[in-house]
C-alpha positions as CSV (number, residue, x, y, z in Angstrom):
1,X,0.0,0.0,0.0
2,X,1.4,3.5,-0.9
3,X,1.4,5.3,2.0
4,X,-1.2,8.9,1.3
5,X,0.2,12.2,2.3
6,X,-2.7,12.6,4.9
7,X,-1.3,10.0,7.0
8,X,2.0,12.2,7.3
9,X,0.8,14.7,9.0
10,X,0.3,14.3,12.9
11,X,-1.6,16.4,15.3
12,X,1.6,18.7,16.9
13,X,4.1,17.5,13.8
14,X,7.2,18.8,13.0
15,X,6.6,22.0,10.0
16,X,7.6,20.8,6.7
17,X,11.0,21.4,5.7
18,X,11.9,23.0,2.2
19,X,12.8,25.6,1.0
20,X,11.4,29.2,1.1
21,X,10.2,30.7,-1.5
22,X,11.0,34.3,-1.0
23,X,8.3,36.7,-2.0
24,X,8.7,38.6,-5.3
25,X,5.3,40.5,-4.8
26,X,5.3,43.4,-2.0
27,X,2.6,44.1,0.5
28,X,-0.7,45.5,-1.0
29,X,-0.3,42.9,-4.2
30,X,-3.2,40.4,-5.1
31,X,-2.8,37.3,-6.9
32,X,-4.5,37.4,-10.6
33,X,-8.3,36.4,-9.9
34,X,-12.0,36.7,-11.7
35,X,-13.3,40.0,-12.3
36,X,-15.7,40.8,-9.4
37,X,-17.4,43.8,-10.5
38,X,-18.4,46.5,-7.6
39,X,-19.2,44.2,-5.2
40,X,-18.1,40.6,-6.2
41,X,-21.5,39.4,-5.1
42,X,-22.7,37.8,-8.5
43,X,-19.1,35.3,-7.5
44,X,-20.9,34.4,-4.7
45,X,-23.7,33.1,-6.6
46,X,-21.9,31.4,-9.2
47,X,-20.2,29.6,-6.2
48,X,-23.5,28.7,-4.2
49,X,-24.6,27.2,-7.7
50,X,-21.8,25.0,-8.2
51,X,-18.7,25.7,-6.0
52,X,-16.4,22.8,-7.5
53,X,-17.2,23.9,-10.8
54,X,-16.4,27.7,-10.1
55,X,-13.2,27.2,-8.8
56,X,-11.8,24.6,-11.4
57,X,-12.7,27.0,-14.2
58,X,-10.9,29.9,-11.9
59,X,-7.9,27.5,-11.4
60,X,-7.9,27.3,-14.9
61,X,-8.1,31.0,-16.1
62,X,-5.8,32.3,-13.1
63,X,-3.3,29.6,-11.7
64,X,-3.0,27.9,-8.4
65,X,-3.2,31.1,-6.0
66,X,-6.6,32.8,-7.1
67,X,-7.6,36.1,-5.9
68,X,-11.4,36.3,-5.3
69,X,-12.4,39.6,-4.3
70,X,-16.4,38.9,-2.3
71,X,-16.9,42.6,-0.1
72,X,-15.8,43.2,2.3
73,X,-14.1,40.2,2.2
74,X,-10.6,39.0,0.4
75,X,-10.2,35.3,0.0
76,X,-7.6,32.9,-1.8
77,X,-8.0,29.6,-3.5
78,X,-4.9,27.5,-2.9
79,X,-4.7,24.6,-5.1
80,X,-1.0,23.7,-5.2
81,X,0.1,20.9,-3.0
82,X,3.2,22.4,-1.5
83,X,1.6,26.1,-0.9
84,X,-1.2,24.4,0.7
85,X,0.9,22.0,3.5
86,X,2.8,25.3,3.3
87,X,-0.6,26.9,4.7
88,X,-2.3,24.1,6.7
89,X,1.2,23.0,8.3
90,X,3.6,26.0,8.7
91,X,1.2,28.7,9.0
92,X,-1.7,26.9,11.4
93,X,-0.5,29.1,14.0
94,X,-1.7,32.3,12.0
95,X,-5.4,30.7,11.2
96,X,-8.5,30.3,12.4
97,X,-11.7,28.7,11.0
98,X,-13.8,31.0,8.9
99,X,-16.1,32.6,11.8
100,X,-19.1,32.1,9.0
101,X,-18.7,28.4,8.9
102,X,-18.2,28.1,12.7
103,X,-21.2,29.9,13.7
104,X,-23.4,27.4,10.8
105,X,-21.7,24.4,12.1
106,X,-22.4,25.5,15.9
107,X,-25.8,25.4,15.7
108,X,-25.9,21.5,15.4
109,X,-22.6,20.8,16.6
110,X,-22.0,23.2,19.7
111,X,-18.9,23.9,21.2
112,X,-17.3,20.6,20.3
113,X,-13.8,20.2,18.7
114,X,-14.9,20.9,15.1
115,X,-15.6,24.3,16.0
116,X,-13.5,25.6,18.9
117,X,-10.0,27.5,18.4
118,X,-6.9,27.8,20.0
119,X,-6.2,26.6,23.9
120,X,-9.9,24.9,24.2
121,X,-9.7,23.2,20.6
122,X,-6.4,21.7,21.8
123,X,-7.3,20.5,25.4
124,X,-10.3,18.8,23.5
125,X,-8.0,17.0,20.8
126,X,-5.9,15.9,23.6
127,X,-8.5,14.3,25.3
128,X,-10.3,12.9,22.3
129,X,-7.3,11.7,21.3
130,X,-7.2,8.0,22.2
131,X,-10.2,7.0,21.2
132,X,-9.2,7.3,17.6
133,X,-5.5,5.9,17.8
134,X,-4.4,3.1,15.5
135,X,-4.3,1.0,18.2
136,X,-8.1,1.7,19.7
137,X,-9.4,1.4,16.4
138,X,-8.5,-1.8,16.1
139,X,-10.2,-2.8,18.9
140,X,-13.9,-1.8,16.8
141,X,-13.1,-4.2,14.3
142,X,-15.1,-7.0,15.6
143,X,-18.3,-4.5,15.8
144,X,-17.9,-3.4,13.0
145,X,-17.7,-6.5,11.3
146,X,-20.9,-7.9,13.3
147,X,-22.8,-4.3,12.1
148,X,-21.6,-5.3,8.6
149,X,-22.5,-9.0,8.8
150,X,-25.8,-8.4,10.4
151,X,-27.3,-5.5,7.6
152,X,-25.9,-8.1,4.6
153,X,-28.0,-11.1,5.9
154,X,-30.5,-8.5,5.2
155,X,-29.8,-7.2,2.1
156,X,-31.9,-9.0,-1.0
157,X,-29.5,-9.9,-3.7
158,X,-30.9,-10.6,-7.0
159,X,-32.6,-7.0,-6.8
160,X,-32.1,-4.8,-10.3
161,X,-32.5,-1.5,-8.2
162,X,-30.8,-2.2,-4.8
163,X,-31.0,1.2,-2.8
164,X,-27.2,0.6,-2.0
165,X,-26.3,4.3,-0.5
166,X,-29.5,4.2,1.7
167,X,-28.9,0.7,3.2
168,X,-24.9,1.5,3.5
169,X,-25.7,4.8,5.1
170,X,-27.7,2.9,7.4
171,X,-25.1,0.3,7.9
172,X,-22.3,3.2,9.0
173,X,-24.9,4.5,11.3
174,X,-25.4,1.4,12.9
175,X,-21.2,1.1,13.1
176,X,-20.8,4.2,14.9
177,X,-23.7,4.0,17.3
178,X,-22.3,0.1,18.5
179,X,-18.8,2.1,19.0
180,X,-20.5,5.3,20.9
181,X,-23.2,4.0,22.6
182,X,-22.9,0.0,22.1
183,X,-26.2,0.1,21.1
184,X,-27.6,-1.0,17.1
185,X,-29.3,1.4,14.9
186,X,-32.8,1.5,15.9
187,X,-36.2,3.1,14.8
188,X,-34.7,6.7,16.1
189,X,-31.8,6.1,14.3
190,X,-33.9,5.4,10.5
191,X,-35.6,8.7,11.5
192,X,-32.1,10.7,12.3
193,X,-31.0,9.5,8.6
194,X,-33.6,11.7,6.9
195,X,-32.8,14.4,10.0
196,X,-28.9,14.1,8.6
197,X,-29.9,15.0,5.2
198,X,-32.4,17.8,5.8
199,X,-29.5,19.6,8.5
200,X,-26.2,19.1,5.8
201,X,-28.4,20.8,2.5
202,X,-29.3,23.5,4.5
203,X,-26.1,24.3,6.7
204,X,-24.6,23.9,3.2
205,X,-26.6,26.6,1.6
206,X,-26.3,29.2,4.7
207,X,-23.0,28.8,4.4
208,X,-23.2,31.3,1.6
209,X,-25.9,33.8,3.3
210,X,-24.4,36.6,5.1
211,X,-26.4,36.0,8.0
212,X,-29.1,32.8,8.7
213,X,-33.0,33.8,9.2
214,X,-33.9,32.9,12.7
215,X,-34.9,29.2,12.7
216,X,-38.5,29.5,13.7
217,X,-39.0,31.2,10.0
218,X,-41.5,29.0,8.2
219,X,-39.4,27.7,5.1
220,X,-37.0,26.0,7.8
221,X,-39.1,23.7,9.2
222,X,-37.1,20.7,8.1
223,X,-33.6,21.9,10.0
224,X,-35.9,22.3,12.8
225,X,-37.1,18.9,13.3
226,X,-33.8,18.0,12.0
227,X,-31.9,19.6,14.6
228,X,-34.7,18.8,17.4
229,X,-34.4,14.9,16.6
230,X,-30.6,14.3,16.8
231,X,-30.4,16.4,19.7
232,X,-33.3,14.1,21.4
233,X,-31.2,10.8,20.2
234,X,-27.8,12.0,21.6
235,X,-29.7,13.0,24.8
236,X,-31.1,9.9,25.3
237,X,-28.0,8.1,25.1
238,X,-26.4,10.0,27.3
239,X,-29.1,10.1,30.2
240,X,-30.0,6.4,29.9
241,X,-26.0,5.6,30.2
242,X,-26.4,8.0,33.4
243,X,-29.1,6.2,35.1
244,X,-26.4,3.1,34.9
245,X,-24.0,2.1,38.0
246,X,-20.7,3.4,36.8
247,X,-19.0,0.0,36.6
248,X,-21.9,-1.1,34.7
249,X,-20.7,1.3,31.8
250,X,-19.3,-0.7,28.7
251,X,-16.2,0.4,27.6
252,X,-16.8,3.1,24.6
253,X,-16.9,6.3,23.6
254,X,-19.6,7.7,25.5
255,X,-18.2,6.2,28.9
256,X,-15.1,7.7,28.0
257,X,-16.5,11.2,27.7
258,X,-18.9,10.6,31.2
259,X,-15.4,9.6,32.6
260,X,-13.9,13.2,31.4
261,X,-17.4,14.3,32.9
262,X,-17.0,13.1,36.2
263,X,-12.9,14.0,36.9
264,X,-13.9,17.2,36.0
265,X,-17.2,18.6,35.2
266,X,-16.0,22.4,35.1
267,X,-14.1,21.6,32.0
268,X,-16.4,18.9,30.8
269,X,-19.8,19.7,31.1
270,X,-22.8,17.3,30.1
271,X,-23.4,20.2,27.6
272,X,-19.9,19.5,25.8
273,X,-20.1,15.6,26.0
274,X,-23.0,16.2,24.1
275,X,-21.6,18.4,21.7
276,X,-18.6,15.8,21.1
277,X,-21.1,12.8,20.7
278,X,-22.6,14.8,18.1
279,X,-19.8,15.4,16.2
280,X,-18.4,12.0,16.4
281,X,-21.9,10.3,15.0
282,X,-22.0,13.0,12.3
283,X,-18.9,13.1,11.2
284,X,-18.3,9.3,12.0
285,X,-20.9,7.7,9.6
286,X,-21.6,10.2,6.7
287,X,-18.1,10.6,5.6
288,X,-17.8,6.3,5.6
289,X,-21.3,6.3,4.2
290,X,-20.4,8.8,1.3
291,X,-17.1,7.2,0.4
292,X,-18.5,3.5,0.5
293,X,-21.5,4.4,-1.3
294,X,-18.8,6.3,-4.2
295,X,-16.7,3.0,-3.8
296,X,-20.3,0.1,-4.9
297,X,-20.3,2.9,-7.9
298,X,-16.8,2.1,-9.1
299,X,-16.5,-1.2,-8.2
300,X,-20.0,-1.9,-10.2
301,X,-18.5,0.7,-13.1
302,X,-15.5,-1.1,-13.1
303,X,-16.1,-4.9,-13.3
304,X,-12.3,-6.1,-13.3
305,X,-11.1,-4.3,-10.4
306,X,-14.2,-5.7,-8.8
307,X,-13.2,-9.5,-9.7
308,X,-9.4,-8.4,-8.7
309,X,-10.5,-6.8,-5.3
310,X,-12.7,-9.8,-4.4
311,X,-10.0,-12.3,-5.7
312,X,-7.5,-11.3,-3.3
313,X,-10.4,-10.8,-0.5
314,X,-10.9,-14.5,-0.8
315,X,-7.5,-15.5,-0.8
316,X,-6.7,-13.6,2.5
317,X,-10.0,-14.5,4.0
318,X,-10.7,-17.7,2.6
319,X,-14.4,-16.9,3.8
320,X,-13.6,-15.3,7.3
321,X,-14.6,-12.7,9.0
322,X,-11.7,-10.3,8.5
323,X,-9.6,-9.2,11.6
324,X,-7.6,-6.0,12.7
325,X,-4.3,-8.2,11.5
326,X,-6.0,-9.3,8.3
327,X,-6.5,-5.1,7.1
328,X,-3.6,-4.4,6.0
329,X,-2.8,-7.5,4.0
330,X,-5.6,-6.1,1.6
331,X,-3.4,-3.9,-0.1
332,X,-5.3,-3.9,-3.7
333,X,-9.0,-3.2,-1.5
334,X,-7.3,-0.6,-0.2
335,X,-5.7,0.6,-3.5
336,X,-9.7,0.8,-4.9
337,X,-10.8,2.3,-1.4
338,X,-7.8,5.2,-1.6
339,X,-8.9,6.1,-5.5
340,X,-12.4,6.2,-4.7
341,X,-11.6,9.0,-2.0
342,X,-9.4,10.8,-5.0
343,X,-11.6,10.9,-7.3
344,X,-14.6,11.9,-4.9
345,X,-13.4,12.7,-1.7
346,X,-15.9,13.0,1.0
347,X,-15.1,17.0,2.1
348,X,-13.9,17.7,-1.6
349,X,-13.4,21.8,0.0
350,X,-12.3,22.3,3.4
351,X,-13.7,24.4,5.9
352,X,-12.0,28.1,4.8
353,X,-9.5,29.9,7.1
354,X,-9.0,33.0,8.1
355,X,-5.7,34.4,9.2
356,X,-5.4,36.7,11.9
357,X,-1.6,38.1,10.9
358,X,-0.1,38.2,7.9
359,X,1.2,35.1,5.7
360,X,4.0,35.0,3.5
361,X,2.4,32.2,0.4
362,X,4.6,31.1,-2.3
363,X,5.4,34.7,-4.2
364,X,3.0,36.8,-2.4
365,X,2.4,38.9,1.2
366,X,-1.0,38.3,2.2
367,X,-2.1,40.5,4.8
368,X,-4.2,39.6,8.1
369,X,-8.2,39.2,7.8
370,X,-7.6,37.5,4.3
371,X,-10.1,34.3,4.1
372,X,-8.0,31.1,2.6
373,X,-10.2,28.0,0.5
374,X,-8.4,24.7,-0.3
375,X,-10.6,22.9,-2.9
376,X,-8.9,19.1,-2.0
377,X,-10.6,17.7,-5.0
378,X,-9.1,20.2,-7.5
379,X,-5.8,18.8,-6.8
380,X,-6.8,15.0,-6.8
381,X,-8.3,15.9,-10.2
382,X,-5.2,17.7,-11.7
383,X,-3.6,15.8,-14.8
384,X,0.0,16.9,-12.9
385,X,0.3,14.7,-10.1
386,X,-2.6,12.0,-11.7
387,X,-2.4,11.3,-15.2
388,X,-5.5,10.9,-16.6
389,X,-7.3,12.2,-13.6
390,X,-10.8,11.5,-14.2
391,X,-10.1,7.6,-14.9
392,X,-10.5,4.8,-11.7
393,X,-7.7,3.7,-11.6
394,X,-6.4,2.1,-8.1
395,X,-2.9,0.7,-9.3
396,X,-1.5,4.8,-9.3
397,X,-1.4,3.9,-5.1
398,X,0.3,0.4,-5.7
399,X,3.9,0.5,-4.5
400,X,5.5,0.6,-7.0
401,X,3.7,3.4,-8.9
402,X,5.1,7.0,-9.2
403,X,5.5,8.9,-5.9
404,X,2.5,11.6,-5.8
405,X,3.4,14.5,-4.5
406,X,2.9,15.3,-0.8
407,X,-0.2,17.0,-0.2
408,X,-1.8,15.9,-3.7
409,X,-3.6,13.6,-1.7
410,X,-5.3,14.6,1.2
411,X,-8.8,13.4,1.6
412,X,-8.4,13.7,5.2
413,X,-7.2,17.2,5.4
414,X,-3.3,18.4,6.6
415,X,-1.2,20.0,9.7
416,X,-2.8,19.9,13.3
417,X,-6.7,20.0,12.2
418,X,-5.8,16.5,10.5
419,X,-9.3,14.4,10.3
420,X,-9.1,12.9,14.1
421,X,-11.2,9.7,13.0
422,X,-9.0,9.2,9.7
423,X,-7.7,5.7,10.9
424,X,-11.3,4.8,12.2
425,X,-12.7,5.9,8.8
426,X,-10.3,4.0,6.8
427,X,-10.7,0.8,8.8
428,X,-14.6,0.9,9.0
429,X,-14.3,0.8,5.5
430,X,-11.9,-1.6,4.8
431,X,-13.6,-4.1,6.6
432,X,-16.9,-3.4,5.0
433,X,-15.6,-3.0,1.9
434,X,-13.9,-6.7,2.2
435,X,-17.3,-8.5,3.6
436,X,-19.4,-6.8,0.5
437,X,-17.3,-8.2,-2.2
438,X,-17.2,-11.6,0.0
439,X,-21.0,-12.1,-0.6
440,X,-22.2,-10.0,-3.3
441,X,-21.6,-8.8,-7.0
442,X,-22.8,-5.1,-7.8
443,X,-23.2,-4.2,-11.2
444,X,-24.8,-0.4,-12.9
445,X,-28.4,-1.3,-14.0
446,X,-29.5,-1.3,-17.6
447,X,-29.5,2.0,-18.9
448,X,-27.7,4.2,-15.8
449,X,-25.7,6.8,-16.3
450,X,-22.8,7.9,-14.1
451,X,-24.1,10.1,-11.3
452,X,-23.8,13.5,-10.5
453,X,-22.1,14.5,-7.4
454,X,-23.4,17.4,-5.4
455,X,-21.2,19.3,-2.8
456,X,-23.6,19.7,0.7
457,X,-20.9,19.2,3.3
458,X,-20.1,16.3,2.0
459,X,-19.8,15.0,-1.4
460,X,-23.2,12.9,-2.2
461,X,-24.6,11.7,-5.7
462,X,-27.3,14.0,-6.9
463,X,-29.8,11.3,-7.1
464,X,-29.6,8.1,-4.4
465,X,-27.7,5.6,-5.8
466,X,-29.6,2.2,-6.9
467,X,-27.9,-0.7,-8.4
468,X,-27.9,-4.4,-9.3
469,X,-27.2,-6.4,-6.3
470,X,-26.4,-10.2,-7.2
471,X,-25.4,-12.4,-3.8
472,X,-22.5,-14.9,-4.6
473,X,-23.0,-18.4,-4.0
474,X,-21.3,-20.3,-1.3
């Protein structure tokens, strides 16, 4: 397995080291950019149209540093590898999360480590961090692979129209409720699915309001019960656990959080182990369910790499449930798993940045206040670092492929804010990925064309994605 980029980057790592580029434009200078007119806004509404679309054709017209002049704000699209670990590594110091973003993402997710900043937001990584070390992830495998097992025995092969994202969207919810709360996806958790949905379209689309309508306005009704059913599903997990005898409490995330709770409720709160729970079963099944549900399209698109990826599944298997020691032997699932998140990567634009002094980028002085945006999936698209960039094709992560540049590849983000469940998302689906192709065949249904991705938080095919679901014999 070629090692990606994103797994370089540790929370607290060493800044890269290479050389400075020293800065041939002086103070005051903007990159080259689109023409914004008096106010820029008409930008802003090609980019809530289609924001991936936008910036590749700005990328294209200007460069990799793009000037984007929205009043009264100045931002800059960063789409070459090196300026960007230049920015997300070197420069983290000097940024903040765009306030904007923060204050949409608040509303669901509170106070929680996605949206805190400096001395809290690290206090929270720390303590976070071990439930999402190589080593504690391991120890999900087993439920994960009983989540897995149990949703295939219900699955119907021989369907023409399988709803595949729906029922593996479902499975990753069940996954990361068994490794917060061991408890399975129940009828509260079908209803949160829709309650997922309704809260990402619409966060997506205030993203690009100045400010957000107060909720009780009547065209928001749906992010109201939205928000009002997850919060009553987290809440209930947490009191029920409460009404337990501490040494009753099974051993996962949620008792780890009540544990922070109880050593020190000044600084943990019920209020923030609710937020965190929140952001873990948000961000823990819809990124999984996105990429797996990008990975059945590929693998049904792409009937050889299918055979290939289930050959070598049964070889290393030879029927079994996999195991934490069997993962990385599947080097070529992994390959297919690792181009899947290339070519549609499940946050393909992270959350902007804002710095609050001034940056030195590449040639240019940018000053304090200016708002930074790292499309990911303009570089896994560009024809320099993957040759013929819109083509599945898993063999350019094999070992002995070309190196890809650092920071190419970053499906997981870069520098401290590093996705904190990367190695829990990349074993959820390795294991599901394996137990799929050990009992079913996928293929795209007569007449199908390839689907449309649309950007709401996450990337998600425009239509829910059905296909033919034959189960294997034996």
């Amino acid at each position: 397995m070629k090692p990606s980029s994103s797994s370089k980057c540790p929370y607290a790592g060493a800044a890269d080291q290479h050389a400075a580029v020293a800065p041939t434009h002086s103070a005051g200078e903007w990159p080259p950019g689109p023409a914004a007119g008096l106010t820029g806004w008409g930008l802003l509404r090609r980019m809530s149209k289609d924001l991936l679309g936008t910036v590749t054709e700005w990328r294209r017209r200007h460069g990799d540093i793009v000037h984007v002049r929205i009043w009264p704000e100045r931002q800059i699209v960063v789409s070459e590898p090196q300026l960007v670990r230049d920015l997300l590594v070197n420069h983290h110091e000097r940024l903040i999360r765009w306030e904007r973003g923060v204050q949409v993402f608040s509303q669901l997710h509170g106070q929680s480590v996605l949206t805190t900043e400096g001395d809290l937001w690290k206090s929270k990584r720390q303590a976070l961090h071990g439930n999402f070390t190589p080593k504690t992830v391991q120890s999900y495998v087993p439920a994960i692979a009983s989540a897995a097992a149990k949703a295939f025995s219900q699955w119907q092969g021989g369907d023409e129209d399988y709803p595949v994202e729906s029922a593996l969207t479902s499975l990753a919810m069940d996954v990361i409720l068994r490794m917060m709360f061991s408890s399975e996806a129940d009828e509260d958790a079908r209803i949160a699915e829709r309650a997922v949905h309704d809260t990402a379209r619409m966060a997506n689309s205030e993203m690009y309001w100045p400010a957000s309508w107060p909720d009780w306005m009547p065209w928001k009704a749906s992010k109201r019960r939205g928000i009002n059913v997850l919060n009553r599903m987290i809440d209930r997990y947490i009191q029920a656990r409460l009404l337990m005898p501490p040494g009753d409490w099974p051993e996962d995330m949620l008792s780890r959080l009540l544990i922070l709770h109880r050593d020190d409720p000044v600084a943990w709160p019920l209020k923030a182990v609710h937020d965190e729970c929140m952001t873990t079963f948000l961000a823990g099944h819809e990124t999984s369910a996105a990429t797996l549900t990008w990975w059945t399209w590929c693998m049904a698109a792409n009937a050889d790499t299918q055979a290939a990826a289930r050959q070598e599944v049964q070889d290393i298997l030879q029927g079994r449930v996999p195991t934490a020691t069997d993962l990385p032997k599947l080097s070529y699932l992994i390959q297919t798993l690792q181009e899947t998140l290339r070519l549609y990567p499940a946050v393909p634009v992270l959350m902007s940045r804002r710095a609050v002094g001034p940056i030195s980028l590449g040639q240019w002085q940018l000053p304090a206040r200016t708002m930074f945006m790292v499309p990911v999936q303009l570089m896994h698209h560009d024809p320099r670092w993957f040759p013929d960039p819109l083509t599945f094709f898993p063999q350019r992560f094999s070992a002995g492929a070309p190196d890809i540049p650092r920071g190419a590849f970053m499906p997981f983000g870069a520098g401290p804010r590093v996705c904190l469940g990367q190695h829990l998302a990349m074993t959820e689906m390795i294991v599901i990925a394996a137990m799929l192709l050990q009992r079913f065949a996928v293929k795209v249904p007569a007449g199908t064309s390839a689907p449309e991705p649309v950007f709401n938080i996450t990337l998600r095919p425009s239509q829910k994605l059905c296909l033919t679901l034959s189960e294997l014999p034996g």
